[in-house]
MDAnalysis code that builds the backbone (N, CA, C; Angstrom):
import MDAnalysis as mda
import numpy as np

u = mda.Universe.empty(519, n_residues=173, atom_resindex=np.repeat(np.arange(173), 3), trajectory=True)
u.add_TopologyAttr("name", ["N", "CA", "C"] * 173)
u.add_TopologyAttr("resid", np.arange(1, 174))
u.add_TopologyAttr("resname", ["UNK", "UNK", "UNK", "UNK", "UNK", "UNK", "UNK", "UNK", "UNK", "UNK", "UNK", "UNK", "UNK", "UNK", "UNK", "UNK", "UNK", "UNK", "UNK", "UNK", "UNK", "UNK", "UNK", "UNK", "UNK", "UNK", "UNK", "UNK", "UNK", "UNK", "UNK", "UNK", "UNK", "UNK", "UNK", "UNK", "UNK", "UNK", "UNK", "UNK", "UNK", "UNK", "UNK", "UNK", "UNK", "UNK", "UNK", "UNK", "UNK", "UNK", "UNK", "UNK", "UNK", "UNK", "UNK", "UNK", "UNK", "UNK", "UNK", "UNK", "UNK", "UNK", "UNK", "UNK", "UNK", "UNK", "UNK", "UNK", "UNK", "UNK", "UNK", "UNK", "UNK", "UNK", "UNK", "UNK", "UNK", "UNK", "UNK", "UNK", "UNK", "UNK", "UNK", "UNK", "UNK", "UNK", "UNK", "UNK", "UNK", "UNK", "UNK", "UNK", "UNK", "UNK", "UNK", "UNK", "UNK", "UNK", "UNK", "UNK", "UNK", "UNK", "UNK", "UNK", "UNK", "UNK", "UNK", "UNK", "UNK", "UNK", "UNK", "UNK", "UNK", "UNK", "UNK", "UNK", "UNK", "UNK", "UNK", "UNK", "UNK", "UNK", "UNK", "UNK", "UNK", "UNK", "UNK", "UNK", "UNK", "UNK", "UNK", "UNK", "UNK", "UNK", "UNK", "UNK", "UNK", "UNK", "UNK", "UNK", "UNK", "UNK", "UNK", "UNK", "UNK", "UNK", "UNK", "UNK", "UNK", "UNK", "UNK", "UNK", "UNK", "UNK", "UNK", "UNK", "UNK", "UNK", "UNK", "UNK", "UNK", "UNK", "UNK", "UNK", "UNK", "UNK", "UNK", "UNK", "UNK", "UNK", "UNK", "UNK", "UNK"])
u.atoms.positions = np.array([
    [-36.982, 6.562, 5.156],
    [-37.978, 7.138, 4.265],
    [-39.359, 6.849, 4.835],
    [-40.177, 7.743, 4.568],
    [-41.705, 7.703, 5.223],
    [-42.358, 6.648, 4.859],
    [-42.383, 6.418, 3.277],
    [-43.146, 5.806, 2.629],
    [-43.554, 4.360, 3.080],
    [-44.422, 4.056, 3.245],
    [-45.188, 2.416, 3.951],
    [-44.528, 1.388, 3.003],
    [-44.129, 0.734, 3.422],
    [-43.297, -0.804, 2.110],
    [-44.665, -1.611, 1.933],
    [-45.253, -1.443, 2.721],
    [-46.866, -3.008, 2.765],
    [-47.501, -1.463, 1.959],
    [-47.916, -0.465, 1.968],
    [-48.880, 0.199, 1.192],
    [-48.176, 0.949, -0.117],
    [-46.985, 1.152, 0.006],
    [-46.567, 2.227, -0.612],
    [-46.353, 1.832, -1.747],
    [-46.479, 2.289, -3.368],
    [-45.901, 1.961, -4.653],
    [-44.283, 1.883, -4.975],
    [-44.458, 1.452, -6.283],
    [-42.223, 1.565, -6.349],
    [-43.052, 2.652, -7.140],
    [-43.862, 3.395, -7.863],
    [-43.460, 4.552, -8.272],
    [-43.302, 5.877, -6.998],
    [-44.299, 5.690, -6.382],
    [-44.314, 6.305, -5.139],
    [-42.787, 6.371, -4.016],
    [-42.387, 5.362, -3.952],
    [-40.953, 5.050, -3.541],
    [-39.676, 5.571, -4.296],
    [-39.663, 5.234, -5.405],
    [-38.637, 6.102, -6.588],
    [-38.990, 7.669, -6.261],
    [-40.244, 8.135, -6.224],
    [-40.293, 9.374, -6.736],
    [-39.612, 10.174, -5.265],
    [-40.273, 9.442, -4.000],
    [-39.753, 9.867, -2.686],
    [-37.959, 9.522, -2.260],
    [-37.451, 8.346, -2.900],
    [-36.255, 8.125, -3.185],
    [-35.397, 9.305, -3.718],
    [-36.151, 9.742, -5.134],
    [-35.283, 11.235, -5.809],
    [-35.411, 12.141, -5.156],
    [-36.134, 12.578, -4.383],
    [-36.624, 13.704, -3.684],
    [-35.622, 13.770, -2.869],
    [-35.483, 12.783, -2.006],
    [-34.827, 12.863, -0.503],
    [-33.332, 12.778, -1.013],
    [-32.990, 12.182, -1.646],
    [-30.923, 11.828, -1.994],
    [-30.865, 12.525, -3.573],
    [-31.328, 13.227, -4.489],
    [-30.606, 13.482, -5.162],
    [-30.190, 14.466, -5.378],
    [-29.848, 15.522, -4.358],
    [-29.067, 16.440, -3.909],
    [-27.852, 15.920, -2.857],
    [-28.114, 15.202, -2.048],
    [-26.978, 14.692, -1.119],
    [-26.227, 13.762, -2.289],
    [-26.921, 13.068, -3.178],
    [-26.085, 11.907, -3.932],
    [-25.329, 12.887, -5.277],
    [-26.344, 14.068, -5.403],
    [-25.146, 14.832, -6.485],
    [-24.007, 15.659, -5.998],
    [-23.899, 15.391, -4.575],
    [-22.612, 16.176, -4.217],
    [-21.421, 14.895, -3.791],
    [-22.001, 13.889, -3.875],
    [-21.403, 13.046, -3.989],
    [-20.607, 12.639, -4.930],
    [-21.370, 12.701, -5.892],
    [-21.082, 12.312, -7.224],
    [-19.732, 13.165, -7.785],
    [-20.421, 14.511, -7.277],
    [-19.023, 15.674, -7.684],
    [-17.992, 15.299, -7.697],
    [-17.640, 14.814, -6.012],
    [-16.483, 14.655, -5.686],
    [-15.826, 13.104, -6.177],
    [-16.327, 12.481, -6.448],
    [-15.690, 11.056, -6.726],
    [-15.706, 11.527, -8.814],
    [-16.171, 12.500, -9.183],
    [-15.703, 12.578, -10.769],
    [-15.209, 14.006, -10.514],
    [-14.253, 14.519, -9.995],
    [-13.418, 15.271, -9.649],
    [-13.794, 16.854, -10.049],
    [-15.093, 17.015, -9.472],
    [-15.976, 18.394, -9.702],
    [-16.649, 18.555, -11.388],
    [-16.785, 17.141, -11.977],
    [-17.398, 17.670, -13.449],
    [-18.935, 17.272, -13.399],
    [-19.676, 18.586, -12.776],
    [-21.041, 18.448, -13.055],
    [-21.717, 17.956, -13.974],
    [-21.460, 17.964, -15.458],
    [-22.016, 17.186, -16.315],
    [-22.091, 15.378, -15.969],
    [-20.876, 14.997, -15.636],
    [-20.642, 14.081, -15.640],
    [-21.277, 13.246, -14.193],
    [-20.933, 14.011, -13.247],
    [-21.750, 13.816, -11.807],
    [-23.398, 13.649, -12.380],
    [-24.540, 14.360, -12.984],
    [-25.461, 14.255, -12.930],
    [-25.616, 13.398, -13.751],
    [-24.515, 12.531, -14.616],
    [-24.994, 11.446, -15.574],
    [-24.757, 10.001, -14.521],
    [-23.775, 10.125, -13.424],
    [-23.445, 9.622, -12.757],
    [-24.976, 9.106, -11.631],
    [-25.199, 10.379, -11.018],
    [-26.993, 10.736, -10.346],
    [-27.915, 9.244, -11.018],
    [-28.032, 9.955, -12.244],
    [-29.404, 9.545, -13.377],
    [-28.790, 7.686, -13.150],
    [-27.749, 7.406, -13.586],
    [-27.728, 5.824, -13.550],
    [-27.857, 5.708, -12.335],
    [-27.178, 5.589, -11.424],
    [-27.829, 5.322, -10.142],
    [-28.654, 5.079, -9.749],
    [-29.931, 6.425, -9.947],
    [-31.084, 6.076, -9.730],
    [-31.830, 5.193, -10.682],
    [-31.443, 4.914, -11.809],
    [-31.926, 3.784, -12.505],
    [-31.724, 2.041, -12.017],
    [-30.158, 2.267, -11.319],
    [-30.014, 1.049, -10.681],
    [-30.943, 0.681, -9.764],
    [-31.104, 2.152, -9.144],
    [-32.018, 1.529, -7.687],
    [-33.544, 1.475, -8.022],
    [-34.093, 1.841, -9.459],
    [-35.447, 1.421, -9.955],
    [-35.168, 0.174, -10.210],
    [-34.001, -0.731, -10.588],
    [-34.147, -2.174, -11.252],
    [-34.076, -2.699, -9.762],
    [-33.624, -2.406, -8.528],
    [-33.635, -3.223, -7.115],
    [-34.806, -2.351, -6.581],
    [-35.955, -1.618, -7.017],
    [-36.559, -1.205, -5.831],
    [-37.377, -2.384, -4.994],
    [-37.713, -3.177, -5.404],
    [-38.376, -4.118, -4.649],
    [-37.430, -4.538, -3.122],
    [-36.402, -4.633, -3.309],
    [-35.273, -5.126, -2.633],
    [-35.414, -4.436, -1.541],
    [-34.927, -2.679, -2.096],
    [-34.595, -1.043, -0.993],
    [-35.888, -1.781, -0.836],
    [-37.053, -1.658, -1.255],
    [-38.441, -1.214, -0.476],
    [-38.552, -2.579, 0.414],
    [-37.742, -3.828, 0.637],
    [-38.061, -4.626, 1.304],
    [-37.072, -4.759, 2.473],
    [-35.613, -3.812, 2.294],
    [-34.743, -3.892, 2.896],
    [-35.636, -3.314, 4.276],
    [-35.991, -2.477, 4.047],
    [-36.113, -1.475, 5.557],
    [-35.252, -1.066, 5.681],
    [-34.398, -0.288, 5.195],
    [-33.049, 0.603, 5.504],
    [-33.780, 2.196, 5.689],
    [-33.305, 2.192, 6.690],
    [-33.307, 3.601, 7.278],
    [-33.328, 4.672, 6.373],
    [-31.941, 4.356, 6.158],
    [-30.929, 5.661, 5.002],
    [-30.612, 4.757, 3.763],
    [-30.975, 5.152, 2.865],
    [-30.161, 4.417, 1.450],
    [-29.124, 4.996, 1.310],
    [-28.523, 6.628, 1.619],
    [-27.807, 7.402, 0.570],
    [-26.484, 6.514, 0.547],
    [-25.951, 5.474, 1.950],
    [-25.141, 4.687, 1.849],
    [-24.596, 3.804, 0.652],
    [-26.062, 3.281, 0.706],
    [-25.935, 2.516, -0.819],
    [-26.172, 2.607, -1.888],
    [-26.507, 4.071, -2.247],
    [-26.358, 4.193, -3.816],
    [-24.913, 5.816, -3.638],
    [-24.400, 5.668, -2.675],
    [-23.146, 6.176, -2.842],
    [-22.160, 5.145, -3.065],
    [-22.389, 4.628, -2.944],
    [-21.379, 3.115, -3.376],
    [-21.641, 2.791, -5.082],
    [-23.260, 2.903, -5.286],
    [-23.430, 2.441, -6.198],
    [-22.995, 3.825, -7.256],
    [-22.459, 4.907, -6.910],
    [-22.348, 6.127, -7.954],
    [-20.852, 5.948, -7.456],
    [-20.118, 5.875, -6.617],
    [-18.991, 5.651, -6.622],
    [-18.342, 4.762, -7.720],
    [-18.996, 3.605, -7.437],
    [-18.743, 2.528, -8.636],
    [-18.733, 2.793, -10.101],
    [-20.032, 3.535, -10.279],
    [-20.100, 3.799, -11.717],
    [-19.421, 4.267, -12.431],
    [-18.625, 5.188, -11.144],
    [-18.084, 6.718, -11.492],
    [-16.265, 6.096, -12.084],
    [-16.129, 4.802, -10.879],
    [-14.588, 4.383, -11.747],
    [-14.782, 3.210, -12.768],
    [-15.847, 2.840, -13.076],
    [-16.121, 1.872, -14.153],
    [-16.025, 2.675, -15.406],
    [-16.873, 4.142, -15.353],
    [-16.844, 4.665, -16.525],
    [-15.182, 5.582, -16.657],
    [-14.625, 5.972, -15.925],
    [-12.905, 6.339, -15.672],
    [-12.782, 5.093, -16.466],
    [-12.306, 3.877, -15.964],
    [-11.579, 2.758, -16.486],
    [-12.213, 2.515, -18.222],
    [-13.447, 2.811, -18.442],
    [-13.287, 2.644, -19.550],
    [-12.905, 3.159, -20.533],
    [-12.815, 4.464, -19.842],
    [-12.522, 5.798, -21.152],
    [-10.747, 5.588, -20.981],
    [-10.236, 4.657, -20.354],
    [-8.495, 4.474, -20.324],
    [-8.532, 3.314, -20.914],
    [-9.484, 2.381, -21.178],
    [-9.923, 1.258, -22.089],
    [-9.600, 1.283, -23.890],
    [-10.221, 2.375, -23.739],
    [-10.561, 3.060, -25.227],
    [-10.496, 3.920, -25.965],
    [-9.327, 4.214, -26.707],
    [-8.558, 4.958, -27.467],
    [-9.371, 5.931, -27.964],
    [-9.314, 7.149, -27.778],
    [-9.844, 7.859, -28.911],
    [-10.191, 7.655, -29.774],
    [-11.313, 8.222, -30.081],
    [-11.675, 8.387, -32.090],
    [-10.319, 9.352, -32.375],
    [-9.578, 8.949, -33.776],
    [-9.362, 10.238, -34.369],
    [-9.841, 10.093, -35.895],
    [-9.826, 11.410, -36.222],
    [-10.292, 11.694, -38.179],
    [-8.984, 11.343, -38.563],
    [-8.937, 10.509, -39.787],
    [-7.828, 10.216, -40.385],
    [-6.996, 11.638, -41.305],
    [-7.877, 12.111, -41.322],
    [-7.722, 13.368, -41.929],
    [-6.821, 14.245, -41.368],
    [-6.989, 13.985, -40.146],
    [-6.061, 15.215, -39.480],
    [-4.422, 14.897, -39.541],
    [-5.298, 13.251, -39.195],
    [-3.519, 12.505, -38.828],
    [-2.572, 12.765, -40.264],
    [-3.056, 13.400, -41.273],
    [-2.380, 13.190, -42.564],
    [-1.170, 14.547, -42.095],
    [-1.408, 15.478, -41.401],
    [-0.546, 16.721, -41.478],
    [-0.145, 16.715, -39.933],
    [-0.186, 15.026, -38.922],
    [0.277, 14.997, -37.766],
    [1.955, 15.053, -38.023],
    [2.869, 15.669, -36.984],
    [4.104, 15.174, -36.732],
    [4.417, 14.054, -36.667],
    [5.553, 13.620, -37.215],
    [5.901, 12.060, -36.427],
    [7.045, 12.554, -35.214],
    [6.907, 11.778, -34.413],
    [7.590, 11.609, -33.368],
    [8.934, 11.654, -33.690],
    [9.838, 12.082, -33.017],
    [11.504, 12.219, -32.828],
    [11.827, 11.008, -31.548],
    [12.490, 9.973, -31.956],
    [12.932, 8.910, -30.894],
    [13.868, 8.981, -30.578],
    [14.764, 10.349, -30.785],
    [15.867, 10.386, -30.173],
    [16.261, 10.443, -28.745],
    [15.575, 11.506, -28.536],
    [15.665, 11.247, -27.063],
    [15.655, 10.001, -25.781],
    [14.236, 9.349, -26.579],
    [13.653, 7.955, -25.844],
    [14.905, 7.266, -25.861],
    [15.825, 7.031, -27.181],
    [16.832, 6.288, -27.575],
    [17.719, 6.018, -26.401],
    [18.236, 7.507, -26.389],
    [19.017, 8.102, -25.786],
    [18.966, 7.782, -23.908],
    [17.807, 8.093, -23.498],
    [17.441, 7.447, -22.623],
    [17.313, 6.149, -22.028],
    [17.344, 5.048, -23.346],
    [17.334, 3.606, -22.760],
    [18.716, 3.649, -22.379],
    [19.616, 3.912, -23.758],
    [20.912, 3.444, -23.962],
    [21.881, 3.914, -21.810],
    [21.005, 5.575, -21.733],
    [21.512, 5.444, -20.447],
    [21.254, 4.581, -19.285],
    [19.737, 4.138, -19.241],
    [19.346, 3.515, -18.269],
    [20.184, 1.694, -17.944],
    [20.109, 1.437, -19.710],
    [20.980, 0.399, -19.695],
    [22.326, 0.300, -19.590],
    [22.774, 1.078, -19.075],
    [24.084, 1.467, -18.753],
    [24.131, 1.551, -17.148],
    [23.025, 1.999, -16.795],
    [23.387, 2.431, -15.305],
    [22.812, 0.708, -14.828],
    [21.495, -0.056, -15.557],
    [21.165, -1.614, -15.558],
    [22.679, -2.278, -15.626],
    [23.465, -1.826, -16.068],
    [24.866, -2.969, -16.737],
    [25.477, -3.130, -15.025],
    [25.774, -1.770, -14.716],
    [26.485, -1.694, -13.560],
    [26.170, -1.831, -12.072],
    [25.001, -2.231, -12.345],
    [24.332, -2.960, -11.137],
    [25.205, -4.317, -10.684],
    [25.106, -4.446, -9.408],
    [25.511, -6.352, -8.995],
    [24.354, -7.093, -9.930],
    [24.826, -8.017, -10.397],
    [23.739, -9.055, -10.631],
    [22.734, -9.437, -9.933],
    [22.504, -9.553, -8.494],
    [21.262, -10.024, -7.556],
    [20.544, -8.848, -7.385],
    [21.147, -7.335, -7.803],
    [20.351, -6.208, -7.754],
    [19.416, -6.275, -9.413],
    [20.663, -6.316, -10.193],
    [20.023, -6.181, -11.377],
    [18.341, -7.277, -11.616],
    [18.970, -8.308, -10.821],
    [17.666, -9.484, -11.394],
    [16.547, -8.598, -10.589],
    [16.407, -7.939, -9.885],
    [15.134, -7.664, -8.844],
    [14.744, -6.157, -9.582],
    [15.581, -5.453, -9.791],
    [15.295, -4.656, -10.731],
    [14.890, -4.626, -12.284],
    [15.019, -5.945, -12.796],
    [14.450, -6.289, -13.580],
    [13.057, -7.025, -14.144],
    [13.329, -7.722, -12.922],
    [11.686, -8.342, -12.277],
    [10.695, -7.197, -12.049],
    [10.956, -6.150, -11.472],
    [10.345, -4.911, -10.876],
    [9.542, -3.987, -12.006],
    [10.563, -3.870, -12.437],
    [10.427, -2.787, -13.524],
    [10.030, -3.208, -15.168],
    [10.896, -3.678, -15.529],
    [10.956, -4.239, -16.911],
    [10.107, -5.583, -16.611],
    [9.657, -6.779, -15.774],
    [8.764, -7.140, -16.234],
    [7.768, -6.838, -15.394],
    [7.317, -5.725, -14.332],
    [6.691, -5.401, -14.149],
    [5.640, -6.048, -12.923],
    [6.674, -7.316, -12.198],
    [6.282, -7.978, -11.837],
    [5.921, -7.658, -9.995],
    [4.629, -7.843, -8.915],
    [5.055, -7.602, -7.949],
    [6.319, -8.092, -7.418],
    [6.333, -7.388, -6.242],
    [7.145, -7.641, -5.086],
    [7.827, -9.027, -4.799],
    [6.206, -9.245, -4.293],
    [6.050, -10.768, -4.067],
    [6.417, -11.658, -5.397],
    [6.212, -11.919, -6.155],
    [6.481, -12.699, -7.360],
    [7.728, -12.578, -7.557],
    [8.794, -11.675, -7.670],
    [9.859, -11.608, -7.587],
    [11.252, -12.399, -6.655],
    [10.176, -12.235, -5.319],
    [11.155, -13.046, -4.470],
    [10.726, -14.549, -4.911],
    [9.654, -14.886, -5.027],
    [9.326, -16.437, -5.089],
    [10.605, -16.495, -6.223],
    [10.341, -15.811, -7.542],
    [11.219, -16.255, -8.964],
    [12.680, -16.408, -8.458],
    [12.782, -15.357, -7.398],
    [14.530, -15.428, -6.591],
    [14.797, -16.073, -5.685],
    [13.505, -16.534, -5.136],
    [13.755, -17.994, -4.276],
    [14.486, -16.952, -3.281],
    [13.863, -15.600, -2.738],
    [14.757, -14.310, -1.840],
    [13.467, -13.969, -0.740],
    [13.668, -14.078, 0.712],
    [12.810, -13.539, 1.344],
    [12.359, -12.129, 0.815],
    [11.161, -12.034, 1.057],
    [10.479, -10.175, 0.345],
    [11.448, -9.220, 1.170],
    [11.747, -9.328, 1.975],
    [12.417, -8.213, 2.750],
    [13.758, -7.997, 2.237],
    [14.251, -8.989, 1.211],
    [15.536, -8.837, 0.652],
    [15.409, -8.432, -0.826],
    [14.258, -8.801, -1.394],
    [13.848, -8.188, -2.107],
    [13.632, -6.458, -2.314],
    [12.934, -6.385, -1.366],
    [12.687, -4.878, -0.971],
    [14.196, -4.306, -1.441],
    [15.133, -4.886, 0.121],
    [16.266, -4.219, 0.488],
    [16.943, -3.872, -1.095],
    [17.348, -5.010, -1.948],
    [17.994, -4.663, -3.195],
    [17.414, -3.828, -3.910],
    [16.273, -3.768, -4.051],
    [15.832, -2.705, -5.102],
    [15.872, -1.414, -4.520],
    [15.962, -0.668, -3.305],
    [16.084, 0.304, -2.593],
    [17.572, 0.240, -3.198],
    [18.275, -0.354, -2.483],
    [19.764, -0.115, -3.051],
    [20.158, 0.201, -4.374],
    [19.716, -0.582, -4.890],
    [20.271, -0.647, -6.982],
    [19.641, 0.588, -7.523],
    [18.003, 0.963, -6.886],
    [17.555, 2.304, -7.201],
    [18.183, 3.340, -6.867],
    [18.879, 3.319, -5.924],
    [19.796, 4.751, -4.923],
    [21.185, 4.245, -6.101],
    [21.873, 3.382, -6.579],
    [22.401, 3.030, -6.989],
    [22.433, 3.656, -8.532],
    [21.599, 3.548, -9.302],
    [20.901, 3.790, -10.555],
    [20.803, 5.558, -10.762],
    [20.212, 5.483, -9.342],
    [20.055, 6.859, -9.884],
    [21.197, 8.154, -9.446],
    [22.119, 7.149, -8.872],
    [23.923, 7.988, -9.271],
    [24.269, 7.957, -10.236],
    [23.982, 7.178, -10.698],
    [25.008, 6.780, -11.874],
    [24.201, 7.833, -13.179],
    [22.937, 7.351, -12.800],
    [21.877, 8.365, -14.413],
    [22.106, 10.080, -13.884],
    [22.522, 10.611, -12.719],
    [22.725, 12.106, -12.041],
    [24.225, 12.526, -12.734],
    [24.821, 11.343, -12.735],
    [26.635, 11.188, -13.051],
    [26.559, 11.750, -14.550],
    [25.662, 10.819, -15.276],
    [25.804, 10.427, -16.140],
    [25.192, 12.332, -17.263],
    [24.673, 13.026, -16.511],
    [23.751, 14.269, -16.893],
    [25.025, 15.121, -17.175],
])
């Protein structure tokens, strides 16, 4: 950026800051919030607010190019605000929910009862790794430590019991 760091203002700097990246930083933005322009230019606007609370910093860094680092910094924003909206349940009107369906669990039912069926007929040293895996959800790694099983045997069983599992649930159709 042109602007002198020993003469130049942070309003003067911000304003030459927006000028120069916030067209390169809103096509940025696009693509990391998966083409929703609204949301990209809300993405833009904080950004450049971040980099008004560090301008002293940019204006002391001497960086060449910022767009580096406030593409990081709109990248960021962009899965902070994703993660929160998977954080936080919808509003709903109670009102509506009065004339919602309830759910049919038959199927789901139906579905454990098979899965635990095709779980029954597993070997036991498959079943434990497939259970670790899945049902508690546990890595890889954590699994073998709990099995006291090199990871690579780990791996190997659950490849198996899965190819395994899913004969039996194909059988079972």
């Amino acid at each position: 950026m042109s602007v002198d760091t020993a003469t130049g203002g942070r309003e003067a700097f911000l304003r030459e800051l927006h000028d120069t990246y916030a067209q390169p930083l809103l096509r940025v933005a696009r693509r990391v919030t998966g083409g929703d322009t609204q949301w990209a230019e809300d993405v833009v606007q904080e950004t450049m607010l971040r980099a008004w609370r560090h301008v002293d910093t940019l204006r002391a860094g001497g960086y060449p190019n910022l767009l580096p680092w406030l593409a990081t910094v709109a990248r960021r924003i962009a899965i902070n605000n994703r993660r929160r909206s998977f954080e936080r349940p919808a509003a709903t009107d109670e009102i509506l929910l009065d004339g919602a369906p309830v759910a049919d669990h038959a199927e789901q039912t139906v579905n454990r009862a098979v899965v635990a069926l095709a779980l029954a007929r597993l070997p036991g040293s498959h079943r434990d790794v497939i259970v670790g895996l899945y049902l508690r959800d546990l890595p890889l790694a954590d699994v073998a430590r709990a099995l006291r099983l090199p990871l690579g045997t780990v791996k190997s069983r659950a490849h198996y019991a899965l190819r395994a599992m899913r004969a039996t649930l194909h059988g079972a159709r």
